[in-house]
N, C-alpha and C positions, 0 to 999 in steps of 0.2 A: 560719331561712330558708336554703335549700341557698344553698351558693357559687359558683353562676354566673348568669349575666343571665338573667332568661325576660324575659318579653315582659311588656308591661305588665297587660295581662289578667292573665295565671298567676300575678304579683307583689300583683295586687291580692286575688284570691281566694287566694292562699295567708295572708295577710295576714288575710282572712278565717277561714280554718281554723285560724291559729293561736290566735287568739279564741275557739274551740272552738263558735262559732254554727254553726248546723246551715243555708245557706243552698235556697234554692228557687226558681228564676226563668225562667220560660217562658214564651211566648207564647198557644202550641198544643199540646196534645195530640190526636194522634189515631191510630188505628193503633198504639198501646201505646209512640209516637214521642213522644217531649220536642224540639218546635222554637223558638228563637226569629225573629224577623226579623228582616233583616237590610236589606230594601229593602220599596216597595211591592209586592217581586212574587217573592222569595226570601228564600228561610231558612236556616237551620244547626239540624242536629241539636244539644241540649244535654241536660241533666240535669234530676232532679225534683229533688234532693236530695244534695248532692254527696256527704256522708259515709253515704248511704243511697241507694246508685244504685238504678235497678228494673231493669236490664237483664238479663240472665239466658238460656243455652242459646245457640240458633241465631238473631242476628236478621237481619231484612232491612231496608233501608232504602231507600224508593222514588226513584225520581226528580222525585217532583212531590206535593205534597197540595193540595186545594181545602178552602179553612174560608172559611163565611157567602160560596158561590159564588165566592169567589176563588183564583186556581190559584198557587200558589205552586214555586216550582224551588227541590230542595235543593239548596243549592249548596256546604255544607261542613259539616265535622264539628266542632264547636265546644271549645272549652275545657273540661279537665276533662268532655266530654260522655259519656265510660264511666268516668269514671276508678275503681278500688277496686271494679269489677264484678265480683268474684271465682269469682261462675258463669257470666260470658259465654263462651262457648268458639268463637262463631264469628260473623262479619258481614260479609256481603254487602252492599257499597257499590256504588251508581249512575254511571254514568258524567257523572253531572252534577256531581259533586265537582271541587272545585280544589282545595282545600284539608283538611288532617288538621291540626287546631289544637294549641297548647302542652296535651302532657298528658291529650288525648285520650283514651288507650285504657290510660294508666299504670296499672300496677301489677293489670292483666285478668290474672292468673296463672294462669288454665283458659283462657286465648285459647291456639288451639292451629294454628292458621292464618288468614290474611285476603291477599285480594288486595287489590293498591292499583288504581285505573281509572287508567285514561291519560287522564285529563282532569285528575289530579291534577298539581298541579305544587309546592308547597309542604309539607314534611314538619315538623310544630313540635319547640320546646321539647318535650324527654320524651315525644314521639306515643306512644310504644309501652315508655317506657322501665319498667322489672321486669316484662315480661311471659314472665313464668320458664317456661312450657309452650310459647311459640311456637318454632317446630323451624327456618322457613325464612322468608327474606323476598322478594320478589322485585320490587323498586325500578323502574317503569316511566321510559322514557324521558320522558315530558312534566317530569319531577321536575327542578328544578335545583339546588334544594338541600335539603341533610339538614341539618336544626338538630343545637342540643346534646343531647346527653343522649335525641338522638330512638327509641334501642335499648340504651341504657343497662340493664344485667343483665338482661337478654334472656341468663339464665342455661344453655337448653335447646339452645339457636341454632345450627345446624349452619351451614347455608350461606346467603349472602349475593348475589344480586346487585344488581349498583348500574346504574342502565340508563344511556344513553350523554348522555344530555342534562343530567347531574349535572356540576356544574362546581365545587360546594365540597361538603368536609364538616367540618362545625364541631366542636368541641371534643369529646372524650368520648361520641360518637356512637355507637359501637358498645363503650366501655370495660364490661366485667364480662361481655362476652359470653365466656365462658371454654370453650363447646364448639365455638366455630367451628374448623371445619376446614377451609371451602373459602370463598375469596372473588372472584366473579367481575366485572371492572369493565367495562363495556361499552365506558368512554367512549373515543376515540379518544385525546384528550389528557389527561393524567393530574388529576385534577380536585385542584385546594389543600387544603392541611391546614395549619392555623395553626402546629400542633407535631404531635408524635409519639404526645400521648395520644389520636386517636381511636380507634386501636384497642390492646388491651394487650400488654405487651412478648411474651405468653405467645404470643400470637396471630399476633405480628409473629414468631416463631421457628418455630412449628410450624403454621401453616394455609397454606394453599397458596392463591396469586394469580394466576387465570388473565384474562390479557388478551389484547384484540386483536394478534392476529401483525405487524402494522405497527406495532407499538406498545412491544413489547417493550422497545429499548433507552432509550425516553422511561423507562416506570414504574421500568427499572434505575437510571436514574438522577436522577429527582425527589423532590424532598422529602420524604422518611418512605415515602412507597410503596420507595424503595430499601431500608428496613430490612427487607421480608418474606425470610425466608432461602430461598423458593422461590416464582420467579417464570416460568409458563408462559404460550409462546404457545400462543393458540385458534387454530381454523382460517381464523376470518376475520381481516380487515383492520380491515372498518370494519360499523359498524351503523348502518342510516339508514332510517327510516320503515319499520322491521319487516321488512327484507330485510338479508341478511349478505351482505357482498361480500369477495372475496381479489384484493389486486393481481396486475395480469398483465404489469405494464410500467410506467413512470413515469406516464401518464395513461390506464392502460382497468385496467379491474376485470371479473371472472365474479362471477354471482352462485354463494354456497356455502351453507356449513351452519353451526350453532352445534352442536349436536351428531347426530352421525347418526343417533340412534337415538331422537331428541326431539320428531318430528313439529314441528315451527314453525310450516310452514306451514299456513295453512287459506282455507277458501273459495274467494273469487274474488277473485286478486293479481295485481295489475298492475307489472312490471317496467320501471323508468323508464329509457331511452336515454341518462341521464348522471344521475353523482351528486357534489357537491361537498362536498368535505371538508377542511379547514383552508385553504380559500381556493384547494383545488387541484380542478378538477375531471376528474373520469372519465370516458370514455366505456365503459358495459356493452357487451360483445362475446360473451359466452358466458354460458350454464349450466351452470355446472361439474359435475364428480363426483361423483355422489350429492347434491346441492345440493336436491333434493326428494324423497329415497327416503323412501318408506315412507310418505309424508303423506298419509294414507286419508282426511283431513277437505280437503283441498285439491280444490275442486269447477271451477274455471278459471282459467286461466292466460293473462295479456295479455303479448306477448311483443314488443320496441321492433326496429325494422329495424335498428338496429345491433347484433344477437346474430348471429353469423356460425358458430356451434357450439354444439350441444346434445348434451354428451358422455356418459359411460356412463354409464351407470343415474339421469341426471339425475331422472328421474321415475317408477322401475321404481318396482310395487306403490305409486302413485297410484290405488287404488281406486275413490276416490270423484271423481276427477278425468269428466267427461261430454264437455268440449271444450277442445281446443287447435287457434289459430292461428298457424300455422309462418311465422316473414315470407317474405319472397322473399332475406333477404339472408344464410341460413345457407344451410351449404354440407356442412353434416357434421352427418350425426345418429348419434350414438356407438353402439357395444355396450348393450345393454337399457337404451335409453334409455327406451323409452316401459313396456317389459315388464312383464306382468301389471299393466296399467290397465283390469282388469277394468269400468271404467264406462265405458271412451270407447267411442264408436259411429262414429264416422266423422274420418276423419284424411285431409289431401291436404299431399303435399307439394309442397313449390315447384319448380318449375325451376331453381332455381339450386343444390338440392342435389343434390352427384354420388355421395354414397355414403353406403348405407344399411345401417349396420353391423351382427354381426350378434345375432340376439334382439332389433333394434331392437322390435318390437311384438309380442315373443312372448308368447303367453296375453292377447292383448286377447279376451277370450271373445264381449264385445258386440259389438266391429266390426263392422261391417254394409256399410261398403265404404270402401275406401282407393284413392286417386289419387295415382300416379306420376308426377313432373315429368319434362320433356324430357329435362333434363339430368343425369338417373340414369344410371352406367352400370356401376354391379354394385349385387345384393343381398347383405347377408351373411347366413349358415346362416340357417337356422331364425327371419329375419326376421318373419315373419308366419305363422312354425308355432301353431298352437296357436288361433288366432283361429277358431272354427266356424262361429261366425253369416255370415261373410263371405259374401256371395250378388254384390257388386260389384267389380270390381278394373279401373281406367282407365289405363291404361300410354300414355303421352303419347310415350315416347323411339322416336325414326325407325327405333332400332340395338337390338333387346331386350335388355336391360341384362344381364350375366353374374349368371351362379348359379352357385355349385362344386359342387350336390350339387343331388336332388329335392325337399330336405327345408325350401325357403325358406317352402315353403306346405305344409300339410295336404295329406293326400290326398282327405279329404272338401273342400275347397277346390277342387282339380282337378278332381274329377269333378260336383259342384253349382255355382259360384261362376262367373258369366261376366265373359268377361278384352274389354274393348274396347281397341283399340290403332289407329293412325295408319292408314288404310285402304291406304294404299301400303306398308307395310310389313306387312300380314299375311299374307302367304305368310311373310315371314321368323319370325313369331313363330309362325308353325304347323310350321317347320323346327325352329324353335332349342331346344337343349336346355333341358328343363325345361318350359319355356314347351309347347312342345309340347302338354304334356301335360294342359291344361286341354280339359276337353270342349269346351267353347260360346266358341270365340271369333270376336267383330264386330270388322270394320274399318268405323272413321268420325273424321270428322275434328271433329265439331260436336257435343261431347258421348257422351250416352249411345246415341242412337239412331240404331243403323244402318239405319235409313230413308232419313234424309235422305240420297239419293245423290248431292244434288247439294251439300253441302257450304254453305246458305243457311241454317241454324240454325231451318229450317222442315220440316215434311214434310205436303206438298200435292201439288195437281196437276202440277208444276214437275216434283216429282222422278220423276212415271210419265210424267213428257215426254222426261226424262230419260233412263231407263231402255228407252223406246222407241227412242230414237234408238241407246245403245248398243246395241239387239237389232238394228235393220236397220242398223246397219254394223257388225258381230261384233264390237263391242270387248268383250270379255271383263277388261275391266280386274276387281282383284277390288273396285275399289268400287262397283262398281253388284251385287254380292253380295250382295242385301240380305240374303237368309234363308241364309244362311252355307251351303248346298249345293254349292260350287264351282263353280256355273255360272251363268253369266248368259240368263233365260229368261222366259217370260210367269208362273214363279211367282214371282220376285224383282217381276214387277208385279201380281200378286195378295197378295202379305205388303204391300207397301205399301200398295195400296188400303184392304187389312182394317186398318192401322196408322189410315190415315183415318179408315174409319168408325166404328174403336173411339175416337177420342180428340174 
């Protein structure tokens, strides 16, 4: 019997194998799947025959089987339930998993990859131990603890991550892994180790331990994590609920990256307004640098009013990115922050941001129209070059915000693309450099439609009462402009009329 505790299960069926009985015990088969029960209403994947597994190749494992109309939830990988499958090379597990049982997948020496679900939270006795072909492992945060022997000669094993929800690793847990070269631990706090042999002395001298950058001086000097002769900070702080964050002060955090060039993120991510971490918590104030480059699978982003900066290229070449909501309480949107988010279509920024750096949304190719908050008051270069489809542009500020050159917009922009801007200030922005230079620009104060002259968020009869009154007392104000010709006339009350009877 090997020389460490398993769990009573693996003690009693090893007990068995030493007997040399050939055992066989399942519930259910169905799906080429060995389940036993576990409740009236879940099961666990197991074996036909322990010393004659039948697994074999690529398997899949469902999240649920119905036998004699009853549905059953898998909910774990059972004992010994691959073990000595020596053609298994690969298995897709259900996020219905909690558990990977003592001995699981032992001694699968053609397993050559598996991910774990984040539903799992349990790793057994020997899970995965002589699985001499698997290359990498990548240990999900729900995990809290790694048993013995759970990657034990895992002879092929390059790199390891341990996710941040990991808080022990038990004896000889990763011992005979003799190709690790890189081990990365998520956890904030340095997770226990009983002694020194989880991992081998070999390992502890030449594999490299990259951890959290708030963290560093903890693993230098904790329990056996000190023995690794090279120990680096990551770019983040902390990892919490699938988001990296990097201190910015004693209590705020940005969010950042784990690595730049790793896509992390994906879908649709919601960024939380505070995040507590060793009983301290943080308030999110930013997006940092590069904190979302290049995440072409990242489809929307929920963004908390306390992010006050969205810096440079926080979300450049976000491809698949469609919508962003800017709060009212950022104030800076960096250098190619938004650039080449070839899927967004429509972006408004808030009033409270004053400066819009530059490439902020260069090559949005889809844009279709972007709104300028009051309190804009410069663009930078080439801010919205490269956007073609742009046919709307809403400029809110009293004062036409500065541009250093022509080049903030396209020239097809300029000459297609019409610019609505505050109706008392449109002589100015028909003055002002750059600005100028758009063909078709409205002044209105209520939106899109320079119709409405009378500033009621309506356009009816009101506004050709309106219009008539400015004609017989000459106000030539430019708001009652409705059809942007520079005069105030009975055609400025014929565009309106037709406005009526078109809508």
């Amino acid at each position: 019997m090997k020389n460490h505790l398993l769990s009573l299960k693996c003690a009693l069926l090893a007990i068995v194998l030493m007997s040399g009985i050939h055992v066989s015990a399942y519930d259910f088969y169905t799906g080429g799947i060995y389940y036993n029960k576990l409740s009236s209403n879940t099961v666990e994947v197991t074996y036909k025959d322990i010393m004659n597994n039948a697994y074999s190749g690529n398997v899949t494992i469902p999240s649920s089987i119905t036998v004699n109309n009853v549905t059953y939830t898998v909910k774990g990988i059972g004992v010994y339930a691959f073990y000595l499958c020596t053609n298994l090379t690969g298995v897709s597990l259900p996020n219905t998993i909690t558990i990977i049982d003592g001995c699981a997948f032992e001694k699968c020496s053609k397993l050559t990859g598996i991910t774990i679900p984040n539903s799992v939270t349990t790793l057994g006795v020997d899970a995965f131990a002589s699985c001499t072909s698997l290359q990498s492992i990548d240990i999900p945060n729900s995990v809290t603890k790694i048993d013995q022997l759970a990657f034990a000669g895992c002879s092929a094993m390059t790199t390891a991550t341990i996710g941040s929800g990991v808080t022990s690793i038990a004896e000889k847990a990763f011992s005979g892994c003799s190709a690790l070269t890189s081990i990365t631990c998520m956890a904030a706090t340095p997770p226990t180790m009983k002694n020194s042999n989880c991992f081998d002395a070999s390992t502890y001298s030449s594999a490299t331990l990259n951890v959290p950058g708030g963290s560093l001086n903890a693993y230098k000097s904790a329990d056996w994590w000190r023995m690794f002769n090279s120990i680096n900070a990551l770019p983040f702080d902390f990892y919490v609920n699938g988001i990296y964050y990097k201190k910015t002060s004693n209590n705020t955090v940005e969010v950042t990256y784990r690595d730049i060039m790793a896509e992390d993120y994906s879908g649709s991510v919601t960024i939380p307004s505070s995040i507590k971490v060793n009983n301290v918590t943080y308030s999110v104030t930013a997006i940092g640098v590069y904190a979302m480059y290049m995440c072409k699978n990242l489809t929307s982003i929920a963004l908390p009013n306390t992010i006050t900066k969205i810096d440079g290229c926080a979300f450049e070449k976000c491809s698949g990115l469609k919508m962003v909501a800017i709060p009212n309480s950022v104030t800076t949107l960096g250098i190619d922050a938004f650039a080449s988010c070839t899927g967004l279509t429509m972006v408004v920024i808030p009033n409270s941001v004053t400066t819009v750096g530059d490439l902020a949304f260069y090559n949005c190719t889809a844009l279709t129209s972007a709104t300028i908050g009051s309190g804009v008051t410069s663009l930078g270069d080439k801010a919205f070059y490269g956007c073609t489809a742009l046919n709307t542009i809403i400029c809110s500020a009293k004062t036409p915000p500065t541009m250093k050159t022509n080049n903030c917009f396209s020239s097809s922009t300029y000459n297609s693309a019409t610019l609505y801007v505050p109706r008392t200030s449109l002589t100015a922005y028909k003055t002002a450099d750059w600005w100028r230079m758009f063909v078709s620009i409205f002044g209105t104060d209520s939106g899109y439609d320079p119709c409405d002259v009378n500033g009621d968020g309506e356009v009816n009869i009101a506004d050709i009462n309106a219009l008539i009154n400015a004609i017989l007392t000459n106000n030539d104000d430019p708001v009652y402009d409705a059809n942007d010709d520079d005069e105030v006339n009975i055609a400025d009350i014929n565009f309106v009329i037709k406005a009526i009877l078109n809508s």
